[in-house]
N, C-alpha and C positions, 0 to 999 in steps of 0.2 A: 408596524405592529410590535416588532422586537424590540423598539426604542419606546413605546409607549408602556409595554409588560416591565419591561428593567425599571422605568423610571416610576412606574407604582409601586414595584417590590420595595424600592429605593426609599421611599417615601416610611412605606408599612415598615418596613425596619428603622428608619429614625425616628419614627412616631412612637416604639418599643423602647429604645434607647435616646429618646430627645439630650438630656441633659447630659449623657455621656459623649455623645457626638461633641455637644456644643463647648464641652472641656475639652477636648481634644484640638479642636478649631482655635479658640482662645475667642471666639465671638459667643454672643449675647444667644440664647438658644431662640429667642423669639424673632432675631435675625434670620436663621433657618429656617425657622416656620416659616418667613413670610415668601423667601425664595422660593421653598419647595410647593408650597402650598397657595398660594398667592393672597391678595390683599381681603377678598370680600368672604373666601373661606378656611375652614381650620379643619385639623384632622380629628378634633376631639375638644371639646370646653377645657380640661385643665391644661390643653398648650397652645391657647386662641394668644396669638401675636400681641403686644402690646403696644408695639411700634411699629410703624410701615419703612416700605423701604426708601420714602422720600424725606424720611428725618435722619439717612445716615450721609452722613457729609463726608466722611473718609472713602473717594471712590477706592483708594488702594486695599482700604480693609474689605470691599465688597468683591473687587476682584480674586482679592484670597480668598474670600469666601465659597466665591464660583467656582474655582479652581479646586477646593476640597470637595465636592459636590462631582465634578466632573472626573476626577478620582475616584472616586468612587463608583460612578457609573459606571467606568469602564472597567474596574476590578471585579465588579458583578457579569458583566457581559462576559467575559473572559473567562472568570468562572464557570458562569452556566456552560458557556460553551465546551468547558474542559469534560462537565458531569452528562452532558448528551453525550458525549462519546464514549467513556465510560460505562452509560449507562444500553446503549443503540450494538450497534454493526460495528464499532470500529473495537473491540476485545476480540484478540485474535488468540488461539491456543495452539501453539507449537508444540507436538510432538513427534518423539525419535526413540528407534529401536533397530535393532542387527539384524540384517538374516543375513545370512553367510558370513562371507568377510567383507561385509559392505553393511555402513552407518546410511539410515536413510530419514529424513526429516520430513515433516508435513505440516504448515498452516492453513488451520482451518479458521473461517472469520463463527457468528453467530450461528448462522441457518448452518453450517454443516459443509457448504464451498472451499474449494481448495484456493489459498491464496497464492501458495509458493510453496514449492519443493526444490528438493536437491537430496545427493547421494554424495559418499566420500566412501573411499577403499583404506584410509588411513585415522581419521577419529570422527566418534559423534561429533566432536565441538567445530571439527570445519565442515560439516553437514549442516549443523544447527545457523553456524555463522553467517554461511551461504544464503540459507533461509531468509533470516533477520535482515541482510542487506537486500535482501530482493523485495521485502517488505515496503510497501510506501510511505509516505510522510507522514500521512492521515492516519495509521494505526499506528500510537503511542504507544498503546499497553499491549502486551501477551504473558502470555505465562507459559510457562515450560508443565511440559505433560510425560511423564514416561511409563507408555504403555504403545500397545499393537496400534496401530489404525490400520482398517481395511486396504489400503490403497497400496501398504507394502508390497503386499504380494503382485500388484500389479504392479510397481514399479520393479522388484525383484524378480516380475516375469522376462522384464525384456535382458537381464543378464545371464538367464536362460533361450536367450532366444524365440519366446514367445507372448511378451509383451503385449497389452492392450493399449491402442490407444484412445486416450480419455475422451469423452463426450464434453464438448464447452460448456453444457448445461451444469454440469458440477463444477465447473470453474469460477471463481470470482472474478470477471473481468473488469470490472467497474473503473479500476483505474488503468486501464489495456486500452490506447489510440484507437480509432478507427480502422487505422492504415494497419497496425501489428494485429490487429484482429482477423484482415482480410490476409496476411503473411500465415498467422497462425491456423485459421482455416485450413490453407491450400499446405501444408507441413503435414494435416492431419490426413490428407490424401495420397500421401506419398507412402507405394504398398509398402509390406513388410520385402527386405531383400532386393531392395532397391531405390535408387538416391536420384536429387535435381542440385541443381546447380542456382547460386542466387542470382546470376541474371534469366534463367528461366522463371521464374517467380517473380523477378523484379517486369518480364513481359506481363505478364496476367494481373498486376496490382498497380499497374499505371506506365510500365515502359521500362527498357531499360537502362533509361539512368535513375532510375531508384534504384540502383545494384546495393550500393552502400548503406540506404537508408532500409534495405532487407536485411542485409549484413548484422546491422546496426539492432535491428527487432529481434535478427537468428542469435544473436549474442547475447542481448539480454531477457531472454523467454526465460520465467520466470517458472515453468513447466517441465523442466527437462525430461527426456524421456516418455512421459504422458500425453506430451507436445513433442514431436518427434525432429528437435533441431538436428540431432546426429547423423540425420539423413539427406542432408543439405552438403553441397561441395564445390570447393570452383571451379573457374570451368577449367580447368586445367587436368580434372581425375583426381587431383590428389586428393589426401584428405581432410587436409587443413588443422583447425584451430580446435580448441573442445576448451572451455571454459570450465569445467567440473568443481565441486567443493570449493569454488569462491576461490579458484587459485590465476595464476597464469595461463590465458589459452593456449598456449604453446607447450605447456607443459602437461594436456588433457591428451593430444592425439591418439597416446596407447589407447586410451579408453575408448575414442570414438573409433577407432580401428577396429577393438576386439566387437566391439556395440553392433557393428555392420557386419562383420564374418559372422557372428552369431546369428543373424538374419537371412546368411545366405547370398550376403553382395559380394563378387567375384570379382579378383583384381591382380593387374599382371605389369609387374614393371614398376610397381607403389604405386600404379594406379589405378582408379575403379574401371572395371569392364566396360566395355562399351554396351554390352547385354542388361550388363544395371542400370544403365541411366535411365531414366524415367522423365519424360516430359509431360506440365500439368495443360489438360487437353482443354479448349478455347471454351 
């Protein structure tokens, strides 16, 4: 159906511009006609073919021909496909605003869904940057927005220590695996003031040797904060990595340290209590 709608549009516009096409081509415009149109019908009496296409003896000049034609086609296809997006779910609107001394970013797609967030303690623009890369393939266009969105304050709660975390139902997950779905689930159960480990998670989501491939979802959650990656650790107590404002993980820890104390997870030696750890139940 999407090759039969193209190749009518295709039609209705050279049938609009017959003669200019057939300049363009360097062929005969009743040449055209007959390709597009075939032998026993025409798209209008003043451009009925005059010639069939078994009087043209140059097959080289028929396959340029074809080949303008199939050009065409797919610049249309490609096209439209650019302006359903454009025009559908894939215009995403980025915005960012301060509370305190933390830059906090939000995309949101059409309906109101959060595509991707992130925070930075140092500029809007590695907040927003963060954002934009966590972004998928399929959303070309955003626009930057500067003003409040509601969801600051729930993300500026958990830097007070009383953070909510988000319901999935306001999330975009559209482009989120099955398997990081069922990761990010079990993340949103983990209480406040208290942490798991990613091989206990990698048990509840198929075993663990999916340690890595948890690792791998906790790293790139696209949620931070609203998705409560910060409360994930290995098994070791420490406290590991924190990927924040699209920098170096190794270089987030402070933050994922202060994120935990602020919640109430207790820790002796640099590492988490054994009172904190939390295991997600069968």
């Amino acid at each position: 159906m999407p090759f039969r709608r193209a190749y009518g549009s295709l039609c209705t516009a050279y049938t609009l511009s017959r003669t200019q096409s057939a300049r363009r081509s360097g062929l005969q415009s009743s040449l055209l006609d007959q390709i597009l149109f075939g032998s026993e019908s025409s798209p209008s009496p003043e451009s009925k073919p005059k010639h069939t296409i078994g009087k043209v003896k140059d097959d080289y000049e028929l396959q340029r021909l074809m080949k303008v034609i199939s050009i065409q086609l797919i610049l249309y296809l490609s096209t439209n496909r650019i302006l359903k997006r454009d025009r559908g779910s894939f215009l995403i609107e980025v915005t960012s605003a301060r509370r305190g001394n933390v830059w906090f970013c939000v995309a949101r797609n059409h309906s109101g869904k959060i595509v991707a967030c992130s925070f930075s303690d140092r500029s809007r623009r590695e907040a927003e940057r963060s954002v934009r890369s966590a972004l998928p393939s399929e959303f070309p266009k955003s626009a930057n927005v500067r003003r409040d969105d509601p969801s600051f304050r729930t993300l500026y709660g958990f830097l007070e220590g009383n953070g909510k975390v988000a319901n999935l139902r306001s999330l975009d997950l559209s482009n989120v695996s099955t398997f990081r779905k069922n990761v990010y689930k079990l993340l949103r159960r983990i209480p406040r003031g208290r942490v798991t480990t990613y091989g206990a998670i990698a048990r509840r989501v198929g075993g663990i040797r999916y340690s890595r491939a948890v690792g791998t979802a906790v790293a790139k959650n696209p949620f931070p904060l609203i998705v409560p990656c910060h409360r994930v650790v290995p098994v070791s107590g420490k406290v590991g990595n924190y990927g924040m404002g699209g920098r170096e993980p190794s270089t987030g820890t402070y933050m994922k340290r202060k994120l935990l104390e602020l919640e109430g997870v207790k820790f002796q030696n640099q590492r988490v209590s054994e009172k904190s750890m939390w295991t997600p139940p069968n």
